[in-house]
C-alpha positions, 0 to 999 in steps of 0.5 A, a space after each residue: 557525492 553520496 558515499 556508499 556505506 561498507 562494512 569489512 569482516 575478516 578473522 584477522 586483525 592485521 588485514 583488516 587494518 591493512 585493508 581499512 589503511 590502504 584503501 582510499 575509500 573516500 576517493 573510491 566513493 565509499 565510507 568504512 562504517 564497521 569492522 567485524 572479527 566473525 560472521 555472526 558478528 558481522 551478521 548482526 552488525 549488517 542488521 543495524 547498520 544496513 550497508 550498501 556493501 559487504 566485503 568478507 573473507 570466506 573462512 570465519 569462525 561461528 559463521 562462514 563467509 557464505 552463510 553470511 552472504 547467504 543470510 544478508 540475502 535474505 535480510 538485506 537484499 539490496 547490499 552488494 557483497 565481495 568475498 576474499 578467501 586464500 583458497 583457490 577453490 573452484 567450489 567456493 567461487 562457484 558457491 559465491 556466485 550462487 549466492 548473489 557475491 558481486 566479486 570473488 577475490 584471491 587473498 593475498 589482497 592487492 590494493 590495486 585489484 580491490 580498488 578496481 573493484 570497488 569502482 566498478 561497483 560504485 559504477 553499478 550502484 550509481 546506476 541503480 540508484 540513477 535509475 530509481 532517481 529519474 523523476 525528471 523522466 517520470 514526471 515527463 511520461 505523467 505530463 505526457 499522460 495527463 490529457 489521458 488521465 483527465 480524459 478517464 477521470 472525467 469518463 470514471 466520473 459520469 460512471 460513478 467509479 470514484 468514491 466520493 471523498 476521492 474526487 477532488 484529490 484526483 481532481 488537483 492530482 492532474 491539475 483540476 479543479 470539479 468546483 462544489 455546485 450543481 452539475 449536469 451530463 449532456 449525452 450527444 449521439 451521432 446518427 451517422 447517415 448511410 453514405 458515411 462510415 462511422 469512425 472516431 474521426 466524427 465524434 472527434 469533429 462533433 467535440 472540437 465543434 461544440 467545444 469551440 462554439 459553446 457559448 452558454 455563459 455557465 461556471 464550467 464545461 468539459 467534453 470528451 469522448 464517452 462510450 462511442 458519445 460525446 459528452 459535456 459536463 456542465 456546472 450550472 443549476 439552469 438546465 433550460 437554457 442549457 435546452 436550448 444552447 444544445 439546441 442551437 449546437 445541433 442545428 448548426 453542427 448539421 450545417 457546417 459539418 452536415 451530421 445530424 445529432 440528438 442531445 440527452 440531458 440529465 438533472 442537476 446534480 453534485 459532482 459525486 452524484 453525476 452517476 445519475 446524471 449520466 444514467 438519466 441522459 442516457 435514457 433520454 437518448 434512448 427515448 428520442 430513438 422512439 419519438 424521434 422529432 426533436 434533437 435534445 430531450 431533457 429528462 425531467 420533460 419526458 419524466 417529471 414525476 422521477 425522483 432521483 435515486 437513492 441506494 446503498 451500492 457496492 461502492 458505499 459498501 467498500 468506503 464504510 468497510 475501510 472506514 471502520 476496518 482501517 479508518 479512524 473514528 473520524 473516518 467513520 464519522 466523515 462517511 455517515 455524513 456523507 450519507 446523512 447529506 445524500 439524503 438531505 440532498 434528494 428530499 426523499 419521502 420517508 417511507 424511501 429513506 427507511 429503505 436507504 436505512 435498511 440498507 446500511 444496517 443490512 451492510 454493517 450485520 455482514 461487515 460484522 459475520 463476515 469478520 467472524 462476530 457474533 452480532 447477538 453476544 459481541 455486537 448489539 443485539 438492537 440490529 437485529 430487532 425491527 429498527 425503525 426510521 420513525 424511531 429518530 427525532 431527525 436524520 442527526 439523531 439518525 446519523 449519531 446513532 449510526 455512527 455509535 454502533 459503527 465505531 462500537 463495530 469499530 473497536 471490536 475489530 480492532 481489539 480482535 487484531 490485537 488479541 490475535 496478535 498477542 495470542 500468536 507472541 504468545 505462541 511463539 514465546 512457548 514454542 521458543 520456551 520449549 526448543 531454544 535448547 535446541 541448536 538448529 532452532 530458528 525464524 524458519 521452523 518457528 514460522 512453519 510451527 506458526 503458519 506465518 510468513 518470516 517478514 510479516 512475524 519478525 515485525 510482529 515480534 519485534 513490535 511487541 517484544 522490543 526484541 528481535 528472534 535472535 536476541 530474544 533466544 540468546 537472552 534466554 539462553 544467557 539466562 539458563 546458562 548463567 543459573 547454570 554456571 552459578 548452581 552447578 560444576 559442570 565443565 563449560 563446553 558442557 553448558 554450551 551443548 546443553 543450551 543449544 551452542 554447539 561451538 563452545 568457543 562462539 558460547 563464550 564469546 556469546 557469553 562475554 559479549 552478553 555479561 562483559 565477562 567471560 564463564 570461568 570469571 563469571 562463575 568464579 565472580 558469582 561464587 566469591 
C-alpha cells in the first residue's frame, strides 16, 4: 500500500514527540517525513518536501498556524491539512474551515481521536487518488469511442483538417494504418425518389451494401458517412477500373435495394493531399446534376486539362508558425521538405510554383511584423526585394535558402524571449534591491509592479536565479545585516527593524539558520 506522506508543526517539542510516538502511522497508511517547531519553518519544509498532509497547531511563533494553511493553499493546493489548537474558539474554527482545513481539532491531543481522523482522510485520499487512477474505465469509454473517432478522422481527412505530419500519429492513435501510396475520394449521392423519405437509414443501407459488395482488388478501401454522402477512400493508382466497379455498385444498389445513386471520383492523390481529391469528387457530383445520363463521373473525364492545385493555406501557415516559433531547427527543415515535395509532386509549370513561393515569403514577412521585428534592420533585407523563382538553380537550392532565412527568423524570436526574460529578472532584481527592507514585501506586490502572474514569474525567477523569492530576499537581507552587525553598535532588534524583520526573535533564528551563528556570536566572531 502507498503511504501518504505527513508533515507535524507544533512549538512544543514534547507534543510533537507525543504526537510522532503514539500514532501508528504506518498501519493508518501514512508516513511522518518531517517535524517543524514554527510555521515558517514548516512553510518552507511543505515547499520542498510537498506533503500529501499537514498536521499544525494554530498558535506558532513567526507564522501562525492559518497563515500556514493559507499559504499552502496557494502553493500546494493538493494537500489536506489538520489544525490542533488549545483554544476553544468558534472564531478559529470558523477561520480553518474558510481556509480549506479538513479537521479542526481540541488539544489536549487524544490518540484515538486523531487516529480516527486520519483514517478518514486516508479514506478521501484513496478516493481521489481511485479516481484520477481509473484508466481501466477511460480506456473502455475510448474503446467504445473509437468507431466514432475513426469515423471523424477519416471525415477531417477528406476535408483537409489534419496537418500533415499529424496524420499517421492519428492514424496508429485509434489503431489505423493510412499506408503511403496514392488515394482516391469517391463521393456517392443518394437521389431519393419522392415516394421515399430521405433519412440516415438510407445512406447507412447504401454504405453497408457497397462495403459488402466492393470487389475491386485495390491495396484498401474505407467508407463512411460524409456530409448527408457516402464516401470511399480507396488506395489504388488505377482509377478506370475503379469507373467501372462504381459502375457496376450502382447498378446493382438500384436492384436490390431500388434507390438510384451517382458516384463522383476525384484523382489520385497522397493521403495529405486527399483535400483535392474530395473537392474534385465533389464537382464531379455536381456536374452529373446537369448532364445527367451517367451514374459515375470521374473528374479528369469532364476536366482533363486541370492541374491539381497548389496554395499556401492557413493550415500551412500555422504548421511553418510552430515550427519556427516552438519547433527545432529540425522541425523547420521537416516542413520546408514538405513543401518542397508537394511541389514535386504536382509538376507545376514554373510560372505556378513562383506564385506558390510567393506565397511563403509573403507568410514568413507577417510571422515576422507580427512578432514585432524589423524585417529592414533585424531580419534580411532580401525579402523585401523582388525575389525570383528563377534565381534558384533547383527546388533544393530553393528549399536550402528557405529554410536559411526560417531558422535565421528562428533564432531572432528565440533570443527576443530571452532578453525579454532577462530584462523582466532584471526588473525585479531592482525593485527587490529597492523594498526588500521592507517588512511586508512580497511575490504578490513584486508581481503587480511587473504586470505578471505569480506562477508564471516564480518559474521564471527560479530558472534564472537558482533561487526562489524568499530565499533570494532573505540572502539579501542577511547580507546588509551581517555588514551591519560587523560595522556598526547598533542593538539587535534595531537590525532586524531596519531590514525588513519586524519580530526580532524570528531575526535571529533567520540569522542563525542562515550563518550557524546566532548575531551576538556573529558579531563578537567577526570582531575578535
Amino acid at each position: 500500500m502507498e503511504l501518504y506522506s505527513v508533515i507535524l508543526a507544533d512549538d512544543e517539542e514534547q507534543i510533537r514527540a507525543g504526537i510522532s510516538r503514539k500514532i501508528n502511522w504506518e498501519q493508518l497508511g501514512f508516513k511522518l517525513i518531517g517535524e517543524a517547531e514554527n510555521g515558517a519553518e514548516a512553510l518552507e519544509l511543505c515547499e520542498q518536501l510537498r506533503p500529501d498532509v499537514l498536521l499544525t497547531d494554530i498558535k506558532m511563533p513567526f507564522m501562525d498556524g492559518l497563515e500556514l494553511c493559507r499559504n499552502l493553499n496557494k502553493s500546494l493546493p493538493t494537500a489536506k491539512m489538520i489544525v490542533f489548537s488549545g483554544f476553544d474558539d468558534f472564531e478559529y474554527a470558523r477561520q480553518a474551515v474558510s481556509s480549506g482545513v479538513f479537521e479542526y481539532i481540541m488539544k489536549p491531543i487524544n490518540a484515538s481521536e486523531l487516529s480516527d481522523v486520519l483514517t478518514r482522510l486516508r479514506e478521501k485520499l484513496d478516493n481521489e487518488r481511485l479516481e484520477k487512477r481509473d484508466m481501466e474505465t477511460l480506456r473502455h469509454q475510448y474503446e467504445e469511442s473509437l468507431p466514432v473517432l475513426r469515423e471523424l478522422f477519416y471525415t477531417r481527412l477528406l476535408d483537409g483538417h489534419i496537418p500533415n505530419e499529424q496524420i499517421n500519429e492519428r492514424a496508429l492513435r485509434f489503431d489505423m494504418e493510412i499506408s503511403k501510396g496514392k488515394w482516391t475520394a469517391v463521393l456517392i449521392r443518394v437521389n431519393v425518389q419522392k415516394s421515399l423519405s430521405y433519412d440516415e437509414l438510407i445512406l447507412l443501407s447504401v454504405r453497408s451494401f457497397i462495403e459488402q459488395h466492393f470487389q475491386l482488388d485495390v491495396s484498401s478501401v474505407r467508407t463512411l458517412l460524409y456530409n448527408d454522402m457516402v464516401a470511399l477512400l480507396v488506395q489504388t493508382e488505377h482509377i478506370y477500373p475503379l469507373i467501372q466497379e462504381m459502375q457496376r455498385l450502382c447498378y446493382l444498389v438500384s436492384c436490390y435495394l431500388g434507390i438510384n445513386i451517382c458516384a463522383g471520383i476525384g484523382r489520385v492523390y497522397t493521403a495529405e493531399n486527399l483535400k483535392f481529391s474530395t473537392k474534385e469528387a465533389k464537382n464531379a457530383l455536381d456536374t452529373q446534376l446537369l448532364i445527367g445520363d451517367t451514374d459515375v463521373i470521374y473528374i479528369g473525364d469532364i476536366e482533363p486539362k486541370q492541374t491539381s492545385r497548389l496554395s499556401f493555406d492557413e493550415q500551412d501557415m500555422q504548421s511553418l508558425e510552430n515550427a519556427i516559433k516552438f519547433g527545432s531547427q529540425d522541425d523547420v527543415h521537416s516542413f520546408i521538405d514538405t513543401l518542397m515535395n508537394r511541389v514535386r509532386e504536382t509538376r507545376f509549370t514554373l510560372a505556378q510554383c513562383h506564385l506558390f513561393f510567393l506565397e511563403i515569403i509573403t507568410a514568413l514577412v507577417r510571422l515576422a511584423r507580427s512578432c514585432g521585428e524589423d524585417i529592414e534592420e533585424d531580419f534580411c533585407t532580401s525579402f523585401t526585394n523582388l525575389i525570383s523563382i528563377s534565381d534558384f538553380n533547383s527546388l533544393d537550392d530553393l528549399s536550402s535558402w528557405l529554410c536559411s532565412h526560417c531558422i535565421n527568423l528562428q533564432q531572432l524570436l528565440g533570443q527576443k524571449r530571452f532578453d525579454s526574460a532577462s530584462k523582466t529578472i532584471s526588473k525585479a532584481k531592482d525593485y527587490i534591491s529597492c523594498h526588500f527592507t521592507e517588512s511586508d514585501i512580497n511575490v504578490d506586490s513584486l508581481c503587480d509592479y511587473l504586470h505578471l502572474s505569480s506562477t508564471y514569474f516564480s518559474t521564471l525567477f527560479k530558472r534564472e536565479t537558482g533561487k526562489s523569492f524568499i530565499a533570494y530576499v532573505t540572502e539579501l537581507r542577511m547580507e546588509m545585516a551581517a555588514n551591519m552587525l560587523t560595522q556598526t553598535d547598533e542593538k539587535t532588534y534595531l537590525i532586524a527593524e531596519k531590514i525588513g524583520y519586524t519580530d526580532p526573535n524570528y531575526f535571529s533564528y533567520v540569522f542563525k539558520k542562515h550563518f550557524g551563528l546566532t548575531p551576538s556570536k556573529y558579531r563578537t566572531g567577526k570582531r575578535g
